[in-house]
MARMIGU-392054 format. One record per residue (C-alpha): residue number from 0; x, y, z. Coordinates in Angstrom, 1 decimal, padded with zeros to 4 digits. Each point is the difference from the previous one (the first is absolute). Last residue first. Layout:
<lumzas>
<voti:NUM; xx:X; yy:Y; zz:Z>
...
</lumzas>
This chain:
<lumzas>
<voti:334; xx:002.7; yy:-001.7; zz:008.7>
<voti:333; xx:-002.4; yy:-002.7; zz:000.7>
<voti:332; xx:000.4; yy:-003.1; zz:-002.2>
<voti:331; xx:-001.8; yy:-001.4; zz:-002.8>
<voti:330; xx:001.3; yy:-003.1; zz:-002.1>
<voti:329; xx:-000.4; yy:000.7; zz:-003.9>
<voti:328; xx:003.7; yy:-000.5; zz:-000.8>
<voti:327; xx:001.3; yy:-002.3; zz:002.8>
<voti:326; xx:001.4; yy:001.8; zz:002.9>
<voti:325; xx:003.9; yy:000.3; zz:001.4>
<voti:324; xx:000.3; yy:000.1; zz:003.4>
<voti:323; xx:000.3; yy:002.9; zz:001.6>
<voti:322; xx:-002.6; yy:-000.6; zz:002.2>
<voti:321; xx:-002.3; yy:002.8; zz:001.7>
<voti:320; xx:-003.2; yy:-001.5; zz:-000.3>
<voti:319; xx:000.4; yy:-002.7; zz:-002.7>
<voti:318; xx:000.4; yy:-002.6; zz:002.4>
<voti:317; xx:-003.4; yy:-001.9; zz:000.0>
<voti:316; xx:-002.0; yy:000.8; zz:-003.1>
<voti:315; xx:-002.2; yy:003.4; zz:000.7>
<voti:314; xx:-002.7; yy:-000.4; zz:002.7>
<voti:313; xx:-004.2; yy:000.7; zz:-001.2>
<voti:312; xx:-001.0; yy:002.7; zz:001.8>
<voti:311; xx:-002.4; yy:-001.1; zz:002.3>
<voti:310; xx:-003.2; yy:000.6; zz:-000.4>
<voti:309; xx:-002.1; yy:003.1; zz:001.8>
<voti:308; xx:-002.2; yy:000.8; zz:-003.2>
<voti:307; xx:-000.5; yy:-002.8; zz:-002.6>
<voti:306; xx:-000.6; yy:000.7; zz:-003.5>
<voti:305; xx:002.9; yy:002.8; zz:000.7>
<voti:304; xx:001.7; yy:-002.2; zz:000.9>
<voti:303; xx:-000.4; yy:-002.5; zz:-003.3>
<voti:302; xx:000.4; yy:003.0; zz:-002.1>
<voti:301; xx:003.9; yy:000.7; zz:001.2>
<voti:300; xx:000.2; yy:-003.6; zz:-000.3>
<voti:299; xx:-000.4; yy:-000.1; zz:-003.4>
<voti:298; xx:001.9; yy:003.2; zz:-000.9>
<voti:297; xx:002.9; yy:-002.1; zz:001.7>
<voti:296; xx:-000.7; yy:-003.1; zz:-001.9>
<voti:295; xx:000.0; yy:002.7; zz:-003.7>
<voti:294; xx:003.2; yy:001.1; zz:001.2>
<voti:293; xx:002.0; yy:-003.6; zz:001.0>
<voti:292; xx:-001.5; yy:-000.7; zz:-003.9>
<voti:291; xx:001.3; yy:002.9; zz:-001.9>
<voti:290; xx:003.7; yy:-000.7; zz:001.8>
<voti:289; xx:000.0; yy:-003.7; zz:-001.0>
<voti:288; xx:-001.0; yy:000.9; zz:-003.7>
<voti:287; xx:002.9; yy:003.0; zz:000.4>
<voti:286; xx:-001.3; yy:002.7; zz:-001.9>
<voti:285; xx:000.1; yy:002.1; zz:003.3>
<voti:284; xx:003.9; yy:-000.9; zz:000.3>
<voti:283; xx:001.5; yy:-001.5; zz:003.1>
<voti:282; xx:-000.6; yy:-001.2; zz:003.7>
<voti:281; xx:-003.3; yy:001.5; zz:001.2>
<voti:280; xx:000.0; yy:002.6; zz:002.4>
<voti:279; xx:-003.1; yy:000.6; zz:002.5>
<voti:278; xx:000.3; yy:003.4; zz:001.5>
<voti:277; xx:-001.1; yy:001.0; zz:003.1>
<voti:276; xx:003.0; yy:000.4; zz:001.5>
<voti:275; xx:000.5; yy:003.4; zz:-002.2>
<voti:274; xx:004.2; yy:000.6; zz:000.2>
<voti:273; xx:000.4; yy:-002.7; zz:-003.1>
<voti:272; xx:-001.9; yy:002.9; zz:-001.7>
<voti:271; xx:002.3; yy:002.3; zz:000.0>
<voti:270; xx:003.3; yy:-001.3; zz:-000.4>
<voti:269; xx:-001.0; yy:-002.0; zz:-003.2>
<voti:268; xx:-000.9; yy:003.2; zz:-001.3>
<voti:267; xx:003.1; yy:001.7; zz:000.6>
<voti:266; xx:001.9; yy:-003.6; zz:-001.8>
<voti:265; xx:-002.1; yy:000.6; zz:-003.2>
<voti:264; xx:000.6; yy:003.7; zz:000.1>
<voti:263; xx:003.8; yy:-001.1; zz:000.2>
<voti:262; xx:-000.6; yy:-002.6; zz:-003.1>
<voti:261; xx:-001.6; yy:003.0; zz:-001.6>
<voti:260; xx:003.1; yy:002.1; zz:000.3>
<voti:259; xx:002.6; yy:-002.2; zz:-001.3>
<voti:258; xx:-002.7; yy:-000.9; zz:-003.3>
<voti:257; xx:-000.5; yy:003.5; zz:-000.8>
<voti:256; xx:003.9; yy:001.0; zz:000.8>
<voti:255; xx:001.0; yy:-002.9; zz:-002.4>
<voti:254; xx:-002.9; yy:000.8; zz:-002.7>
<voti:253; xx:001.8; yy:003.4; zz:-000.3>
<voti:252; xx:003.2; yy:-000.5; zz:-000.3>
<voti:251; xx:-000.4; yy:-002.6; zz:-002.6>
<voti:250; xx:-002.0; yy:002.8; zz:-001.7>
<voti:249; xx:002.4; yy:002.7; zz:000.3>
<voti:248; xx:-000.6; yy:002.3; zz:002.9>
<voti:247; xx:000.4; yy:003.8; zz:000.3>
<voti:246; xx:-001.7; yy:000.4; zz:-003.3>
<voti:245; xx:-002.8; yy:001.8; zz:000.7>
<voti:244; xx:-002.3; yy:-002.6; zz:-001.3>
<voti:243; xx:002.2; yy:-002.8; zz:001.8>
<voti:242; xx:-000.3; yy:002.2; zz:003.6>
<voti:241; xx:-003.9; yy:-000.3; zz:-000.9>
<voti:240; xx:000.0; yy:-003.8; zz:-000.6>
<voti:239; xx:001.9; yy:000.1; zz:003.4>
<voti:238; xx:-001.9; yy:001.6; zz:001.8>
<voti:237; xx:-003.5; yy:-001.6; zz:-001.2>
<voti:236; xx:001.7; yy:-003.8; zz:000.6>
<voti:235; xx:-000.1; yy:000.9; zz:003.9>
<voti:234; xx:-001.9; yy:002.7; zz:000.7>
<voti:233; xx:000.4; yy:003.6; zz:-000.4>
<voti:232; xx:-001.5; yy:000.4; zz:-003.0>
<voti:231; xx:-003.8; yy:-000.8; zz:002.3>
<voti:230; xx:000.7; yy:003.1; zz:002.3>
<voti:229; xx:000.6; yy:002.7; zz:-002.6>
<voti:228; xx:003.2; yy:000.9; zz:-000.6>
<voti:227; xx:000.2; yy:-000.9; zz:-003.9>
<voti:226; xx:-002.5; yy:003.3; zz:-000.3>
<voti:225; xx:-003.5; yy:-001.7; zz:-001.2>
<voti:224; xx:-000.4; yy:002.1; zz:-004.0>
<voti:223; xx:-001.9; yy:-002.8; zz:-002.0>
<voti:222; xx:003.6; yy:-000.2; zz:-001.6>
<voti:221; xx:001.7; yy:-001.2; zz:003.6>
<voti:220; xx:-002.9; yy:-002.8; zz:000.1>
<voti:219; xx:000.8; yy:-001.1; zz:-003.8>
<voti:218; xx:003.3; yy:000.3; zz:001.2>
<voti:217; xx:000.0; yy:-002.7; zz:002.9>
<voti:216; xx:-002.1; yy:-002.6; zz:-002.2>
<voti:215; xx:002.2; yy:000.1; zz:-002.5>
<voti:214; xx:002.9; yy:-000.8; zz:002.5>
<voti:213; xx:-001.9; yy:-002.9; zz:001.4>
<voti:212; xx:-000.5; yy:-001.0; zz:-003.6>
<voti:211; xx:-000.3; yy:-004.1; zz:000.5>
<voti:210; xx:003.2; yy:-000.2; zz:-000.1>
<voti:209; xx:000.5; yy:001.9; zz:002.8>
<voti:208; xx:-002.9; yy:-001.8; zz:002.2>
<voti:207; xx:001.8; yy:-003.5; zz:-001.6>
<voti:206; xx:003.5; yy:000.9; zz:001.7>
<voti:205; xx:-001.8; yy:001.2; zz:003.5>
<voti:204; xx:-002.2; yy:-003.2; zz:000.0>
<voti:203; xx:002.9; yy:-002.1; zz:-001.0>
<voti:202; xx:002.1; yy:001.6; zz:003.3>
<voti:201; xx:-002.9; yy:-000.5; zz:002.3>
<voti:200; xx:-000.3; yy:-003.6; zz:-000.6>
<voti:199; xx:003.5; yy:-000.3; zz:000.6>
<voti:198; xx:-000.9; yy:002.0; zz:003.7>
<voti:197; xx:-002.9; yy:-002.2; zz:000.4>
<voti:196; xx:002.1; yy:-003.1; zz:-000.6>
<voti:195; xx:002.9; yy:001.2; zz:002.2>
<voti:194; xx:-002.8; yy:000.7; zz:002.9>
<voti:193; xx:-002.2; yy:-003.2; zz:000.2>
<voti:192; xx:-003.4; yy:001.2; zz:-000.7>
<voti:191; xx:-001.9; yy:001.3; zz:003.0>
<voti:190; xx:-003.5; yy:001.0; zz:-000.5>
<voti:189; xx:-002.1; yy:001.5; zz:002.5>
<voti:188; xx:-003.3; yy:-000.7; zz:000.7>
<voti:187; xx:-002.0; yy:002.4; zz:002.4>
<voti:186; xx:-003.9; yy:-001.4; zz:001.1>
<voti:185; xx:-002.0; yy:003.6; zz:000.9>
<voti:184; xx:-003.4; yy:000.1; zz:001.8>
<voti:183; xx:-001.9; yy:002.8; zz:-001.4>
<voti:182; xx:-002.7; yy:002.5; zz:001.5>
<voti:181; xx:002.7; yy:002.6; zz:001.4>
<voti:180; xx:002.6; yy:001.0; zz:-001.2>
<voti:179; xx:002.2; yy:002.3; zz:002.7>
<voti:178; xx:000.0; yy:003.5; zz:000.3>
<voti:177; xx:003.1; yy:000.7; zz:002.2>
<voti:176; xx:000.5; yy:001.3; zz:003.4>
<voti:175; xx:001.3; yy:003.4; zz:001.8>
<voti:174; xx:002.9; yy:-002.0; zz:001.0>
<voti:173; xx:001.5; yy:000.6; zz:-003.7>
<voti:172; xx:-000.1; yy:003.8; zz:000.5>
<voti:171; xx:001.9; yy:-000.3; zz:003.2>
<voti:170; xx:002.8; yy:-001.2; zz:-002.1>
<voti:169; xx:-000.3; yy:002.3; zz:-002.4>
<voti:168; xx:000.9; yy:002.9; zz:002.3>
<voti:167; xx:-002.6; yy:002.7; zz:000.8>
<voti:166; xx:-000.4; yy:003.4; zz:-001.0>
<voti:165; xx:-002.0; yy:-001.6; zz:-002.9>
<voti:164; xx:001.0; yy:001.5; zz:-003.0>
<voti:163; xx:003.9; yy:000.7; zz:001.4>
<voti:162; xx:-000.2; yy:-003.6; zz:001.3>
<voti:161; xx:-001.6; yy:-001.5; zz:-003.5>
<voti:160; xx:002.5; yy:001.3; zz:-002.3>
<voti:159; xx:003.0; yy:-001.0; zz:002.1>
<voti:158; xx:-000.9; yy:-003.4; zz:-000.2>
<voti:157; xx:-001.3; yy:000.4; zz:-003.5>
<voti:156; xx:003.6; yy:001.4; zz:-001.4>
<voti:155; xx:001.6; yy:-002.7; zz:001.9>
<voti:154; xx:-001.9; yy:-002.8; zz:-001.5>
<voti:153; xx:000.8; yy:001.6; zz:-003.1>
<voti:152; xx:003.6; yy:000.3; zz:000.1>
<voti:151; xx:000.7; yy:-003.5; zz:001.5>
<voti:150; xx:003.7; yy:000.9; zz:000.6>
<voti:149; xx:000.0; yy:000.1; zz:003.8>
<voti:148; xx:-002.1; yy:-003.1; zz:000.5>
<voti:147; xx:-003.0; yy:000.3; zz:001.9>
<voti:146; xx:-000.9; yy:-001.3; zz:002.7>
<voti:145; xx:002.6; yy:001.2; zz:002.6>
<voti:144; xx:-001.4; yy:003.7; zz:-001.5>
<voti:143; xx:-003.7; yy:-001.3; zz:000.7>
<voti:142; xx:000.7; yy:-000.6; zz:004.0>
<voti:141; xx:002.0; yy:003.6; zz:000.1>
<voti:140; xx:-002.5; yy:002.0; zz:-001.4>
<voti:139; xx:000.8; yy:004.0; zz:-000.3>
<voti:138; xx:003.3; yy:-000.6; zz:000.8>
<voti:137; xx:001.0; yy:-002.8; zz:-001.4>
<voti:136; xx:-002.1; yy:001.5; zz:-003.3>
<voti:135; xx:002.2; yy:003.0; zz:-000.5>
<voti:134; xx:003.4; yy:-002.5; zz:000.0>
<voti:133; xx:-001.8; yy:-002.2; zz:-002.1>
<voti:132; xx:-001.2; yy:002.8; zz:-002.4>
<voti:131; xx:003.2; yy:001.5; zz:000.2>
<voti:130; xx:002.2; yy:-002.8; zz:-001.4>
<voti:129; xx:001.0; yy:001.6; zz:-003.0>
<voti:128; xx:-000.2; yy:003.4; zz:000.2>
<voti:127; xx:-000.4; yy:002.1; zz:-003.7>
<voti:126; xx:-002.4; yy:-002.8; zz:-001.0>
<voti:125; xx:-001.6; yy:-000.9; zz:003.3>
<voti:124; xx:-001.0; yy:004.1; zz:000.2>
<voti:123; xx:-001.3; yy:-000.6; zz:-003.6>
<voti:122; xx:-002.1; yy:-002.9; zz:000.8>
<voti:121; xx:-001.4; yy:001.5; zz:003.3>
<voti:120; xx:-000.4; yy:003.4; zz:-002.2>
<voti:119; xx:-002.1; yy:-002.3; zz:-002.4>
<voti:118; xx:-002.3; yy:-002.1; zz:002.1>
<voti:117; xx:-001.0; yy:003.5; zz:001.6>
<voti:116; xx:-001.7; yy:001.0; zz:-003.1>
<voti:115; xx:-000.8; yy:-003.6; zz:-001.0>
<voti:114; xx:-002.4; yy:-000.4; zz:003.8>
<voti:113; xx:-001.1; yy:-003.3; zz:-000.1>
<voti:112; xx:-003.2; yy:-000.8; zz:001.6>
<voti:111; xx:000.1; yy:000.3; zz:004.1>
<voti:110; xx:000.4; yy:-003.4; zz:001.6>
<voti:109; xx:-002.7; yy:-002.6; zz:001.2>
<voti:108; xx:001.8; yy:-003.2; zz:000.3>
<voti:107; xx:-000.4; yy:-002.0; zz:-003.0>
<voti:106; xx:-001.6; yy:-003.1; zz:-000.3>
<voti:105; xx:000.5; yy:-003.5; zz:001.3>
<voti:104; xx:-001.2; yy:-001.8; zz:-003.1>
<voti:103; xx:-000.3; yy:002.1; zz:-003.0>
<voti:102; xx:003.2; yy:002.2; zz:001.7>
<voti:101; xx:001.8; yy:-003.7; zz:000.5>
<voti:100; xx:-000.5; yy:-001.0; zz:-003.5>
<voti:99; xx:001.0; yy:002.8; zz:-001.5>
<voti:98; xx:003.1; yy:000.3; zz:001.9>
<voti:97; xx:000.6; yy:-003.7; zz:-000.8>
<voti:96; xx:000.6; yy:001.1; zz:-003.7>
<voti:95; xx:000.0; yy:-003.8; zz:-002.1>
<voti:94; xx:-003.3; yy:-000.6; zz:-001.1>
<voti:93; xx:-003.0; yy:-001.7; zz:-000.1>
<voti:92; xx:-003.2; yy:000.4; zz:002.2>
<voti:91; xx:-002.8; yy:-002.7; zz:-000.8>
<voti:90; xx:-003.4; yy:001.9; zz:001.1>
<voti:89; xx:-002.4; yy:-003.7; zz:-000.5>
<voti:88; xx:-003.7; yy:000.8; zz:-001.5>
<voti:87; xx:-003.4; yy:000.5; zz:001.5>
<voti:86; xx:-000.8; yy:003.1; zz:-002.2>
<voti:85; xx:000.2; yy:002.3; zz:003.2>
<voti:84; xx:003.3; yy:-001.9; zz:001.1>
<voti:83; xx:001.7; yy:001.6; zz:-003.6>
<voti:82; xx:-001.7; yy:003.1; zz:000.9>
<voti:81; xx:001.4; yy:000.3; zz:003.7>
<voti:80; xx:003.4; yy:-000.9; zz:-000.8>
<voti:79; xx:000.2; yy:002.8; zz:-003.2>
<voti:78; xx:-000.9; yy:002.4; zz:002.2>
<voti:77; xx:002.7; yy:-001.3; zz:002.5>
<voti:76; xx:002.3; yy:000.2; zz:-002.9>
<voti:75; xx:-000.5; yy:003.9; zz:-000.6>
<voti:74; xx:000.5; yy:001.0; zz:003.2>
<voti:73; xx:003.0; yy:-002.2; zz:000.7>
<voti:72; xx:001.5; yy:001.1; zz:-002.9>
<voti:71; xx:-000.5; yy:003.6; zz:000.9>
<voti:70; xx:001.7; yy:-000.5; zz:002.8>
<voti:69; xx:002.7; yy:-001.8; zz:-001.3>
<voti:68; xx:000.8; yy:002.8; zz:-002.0>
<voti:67; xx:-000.3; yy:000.8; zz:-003.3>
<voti:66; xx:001.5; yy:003.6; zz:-001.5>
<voti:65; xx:-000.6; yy:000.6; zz:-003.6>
<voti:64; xx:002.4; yy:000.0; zz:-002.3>
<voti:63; xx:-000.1; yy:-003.5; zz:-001.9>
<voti:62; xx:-004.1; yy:000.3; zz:-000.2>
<voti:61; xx:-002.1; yy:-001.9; zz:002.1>
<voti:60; xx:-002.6; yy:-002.9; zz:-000.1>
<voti:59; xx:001.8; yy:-002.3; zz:-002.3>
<voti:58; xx:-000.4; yy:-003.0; zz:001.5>
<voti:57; xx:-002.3; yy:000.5; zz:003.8>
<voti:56; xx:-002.1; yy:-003.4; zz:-000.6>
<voti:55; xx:000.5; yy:-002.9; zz:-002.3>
<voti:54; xx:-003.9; yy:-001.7; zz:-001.2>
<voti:53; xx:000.7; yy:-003.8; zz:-000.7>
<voti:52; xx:-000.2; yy:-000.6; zz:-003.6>
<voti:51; xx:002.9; yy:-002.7; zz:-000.7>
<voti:50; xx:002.3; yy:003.1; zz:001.0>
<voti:49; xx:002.8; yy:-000.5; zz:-002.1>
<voti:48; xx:-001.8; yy:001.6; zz:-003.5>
<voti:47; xx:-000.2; yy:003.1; zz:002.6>
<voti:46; xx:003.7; yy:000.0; zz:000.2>
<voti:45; xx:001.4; yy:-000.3; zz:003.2>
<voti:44; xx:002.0; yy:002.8; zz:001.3>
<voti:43; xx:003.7; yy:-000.7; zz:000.4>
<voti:42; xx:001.0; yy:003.2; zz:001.0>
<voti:41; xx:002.3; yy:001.0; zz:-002.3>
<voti:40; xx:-002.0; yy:-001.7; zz:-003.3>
<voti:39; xx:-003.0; yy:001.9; zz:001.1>
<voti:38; xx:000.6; yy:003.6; zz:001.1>
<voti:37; xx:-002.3; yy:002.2; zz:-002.4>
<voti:36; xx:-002.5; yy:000.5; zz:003.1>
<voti:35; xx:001.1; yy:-000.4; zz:003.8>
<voti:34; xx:-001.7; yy:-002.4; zz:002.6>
<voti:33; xx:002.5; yy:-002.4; zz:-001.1>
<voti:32; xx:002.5; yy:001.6; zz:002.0>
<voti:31; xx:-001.2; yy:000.1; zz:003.4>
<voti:30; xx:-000.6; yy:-003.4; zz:-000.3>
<voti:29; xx:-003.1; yy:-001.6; zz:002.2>
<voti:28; xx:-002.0; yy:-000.9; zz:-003.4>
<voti:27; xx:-003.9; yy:-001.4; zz:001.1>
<voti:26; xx:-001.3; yy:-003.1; zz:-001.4>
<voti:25; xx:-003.3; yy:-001.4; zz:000.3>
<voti:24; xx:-000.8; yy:-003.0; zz:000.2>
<voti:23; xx:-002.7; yy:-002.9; zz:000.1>
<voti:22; xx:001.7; yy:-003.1; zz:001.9>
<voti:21; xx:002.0; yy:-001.8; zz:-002.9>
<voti:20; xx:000.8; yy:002.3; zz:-002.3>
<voti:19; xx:000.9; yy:002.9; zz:002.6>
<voti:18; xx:002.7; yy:-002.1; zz:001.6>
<voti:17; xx:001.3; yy:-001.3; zz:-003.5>
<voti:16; xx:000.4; yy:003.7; zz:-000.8>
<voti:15; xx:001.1; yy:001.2; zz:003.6>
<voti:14; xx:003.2; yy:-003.2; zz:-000.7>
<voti:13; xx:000.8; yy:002.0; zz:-003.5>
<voti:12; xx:000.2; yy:003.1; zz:001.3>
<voti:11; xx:002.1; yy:-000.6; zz:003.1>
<voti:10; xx:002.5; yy:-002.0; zz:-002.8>
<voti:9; xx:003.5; yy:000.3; zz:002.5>
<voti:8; xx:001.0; yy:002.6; zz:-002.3>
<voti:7; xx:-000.1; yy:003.3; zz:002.4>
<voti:6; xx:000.2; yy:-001.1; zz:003.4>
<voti:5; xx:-002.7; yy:-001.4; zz:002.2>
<voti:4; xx:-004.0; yy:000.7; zz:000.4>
<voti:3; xx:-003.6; yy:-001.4; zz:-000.4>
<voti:2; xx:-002.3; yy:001.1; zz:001.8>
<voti:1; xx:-003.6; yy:-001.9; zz:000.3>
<voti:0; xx:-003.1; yy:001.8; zz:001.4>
</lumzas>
């Protein structure tokens, strides 16, 4: 199995396309956004014109209000995994929500299902007392309160959540082991366009996503009667278009917050991943010919060991490992 991962606009889907052409494909979405229907132009969903006929898994699979977790994605793509090896073809996983990728890979420890009775006096209690979820959770689990951040609302609301379900803190939870993948050997590429580029790059996309009717898209999804809270609004592009239709924003306004906040998702993501050592990052966009080509060599040789059980793994070029010196477009290098 290939994944293919980095931040948002570094051309992921364009790099699993030429991956899939050329060794027998399949392409499965890792965005925890694109999984929703109506949300196209926000989410930068390619079109099914785009797709040059290779089948696209988990688009569209779930309405804007109903509640997806990585758990469920993880379920659903390991399906998926097992009938695109069953017809002898390549799993390529693409996208950008490392979450996802890790609960497909690692899984999830076993934890009670949500509880949205509960979820709600834990949220209300936070509302009135800012800062008592922390303070509650240091003492029912110290080692996951120095985890997590203080203002991470949700994170909080599950920590707590799953020691009053459990009788047990989290953290003892997670020892309790995980359900990993099993059956499929996974090769990580990461893209790593040079950062002002990307975050230009970013900028155009954001201006061209509202012209393209970003904010037509938003109330078309309001009109089919989805509150403006629900989970998909609320990302960047979606919040603003939304804060436009209300008026609180004016339309330069607007595209400035959309195009602000995706370059910080951008640099979250970037965060993420470069914390998994066994990713491979290639220096620069996925429709780079160079990039494309570095790929498609380490597919290759992904092939050629499994062809040959108990060879050595082939050695990256000689100082890559841990330099900070500056790498060609193409070149890989461990994270």
């Amino acid at each position: 199995m290939i994944a293919v991962v980095g931040p948002t606009g570094s051309g992921k889907s364009e790099l699993a396309l030429r991956i899939a052409e050329d060794f027998g494909g399949e392409i499965v979405n890792c965005d925890s956004l694109q999984i929703y229907r109506y949300l196209d132009i926000g989410t930068a969903k390619l079109p099914p014109e785009q797709r040059r006929g290779i089948p696209h898994h988990l688009l569209d699979i779930a309405e804007p209000d109903e509640v997806f977790s990585a758990g469920e994605y993880a379920r659903r793509a390991r399906q998926v995994l097992e009938g695109i090896a069953e017809r002898g073809r390549l799993p390529i996983v693409c996208g950008g929500t490392g979450f996802y990728l890790k609960a497909l890979l690692e899984g999830l420890f076993p934890g009670p299902p949500r509880d949205e009775a509960l979820r709600q006096k834990l949220a209300a209690r936070e509302a009135r007392r800012p800062g008592l979820l922390h303070r509650l959770l240091r003492r029912l689990d110290p080692p996951s309160a120095a985890r997590i951040h203080p203002s991470d609302r949700h994170k909080l609301i599950r920590a707590v959540e799953v020691c009053w379900l459990l009788g047990r803190p989290l953290s003892e939870a997670f020892a309790l082991g995980r359900d990993r993948l099993q059956g499929f050997r996974t090769v990580k590429i990461g893209l790593d366009p040079p950062r002002e580029a990307l975050y230009a790059k970013l900028n155009e996309r954001c201006r061209q996503m509202f012209e393209a009717g970003l904010v037509e898209e938003t109330r078309r999804v309001l009109e089919r009667g989805y509150s403006a809270a629900v989970k998909p609004l609320n990302s960047h592009g979606y919040r603003q278009a939304v804060q436009l239709l209300r008026g609180e924003l004016t339309y330069e306004q607007a595209l400035y917050y959309a195009q602000r906040d995706t370059r910080r998702y951008a640099k979250r993501q970037w965060s993420w991943f470069r914390r998994d050592p066994e990713i491979v990052w290639l220096r620069g966009f996925g429709q780079e010919a160079a990039v494309q080509q570095a790929a498609l060599e380490l597919v290759r040789r992904s092939f050629e060991r499994s062809e040959s059980p108990g060879a050595a793994e082939p050695s990256l070029e000689k100082g890559m490992r841990g330099s900070s010196a500056p790498t060609p477009a193409g070149c890989p290098e461990r994270a």
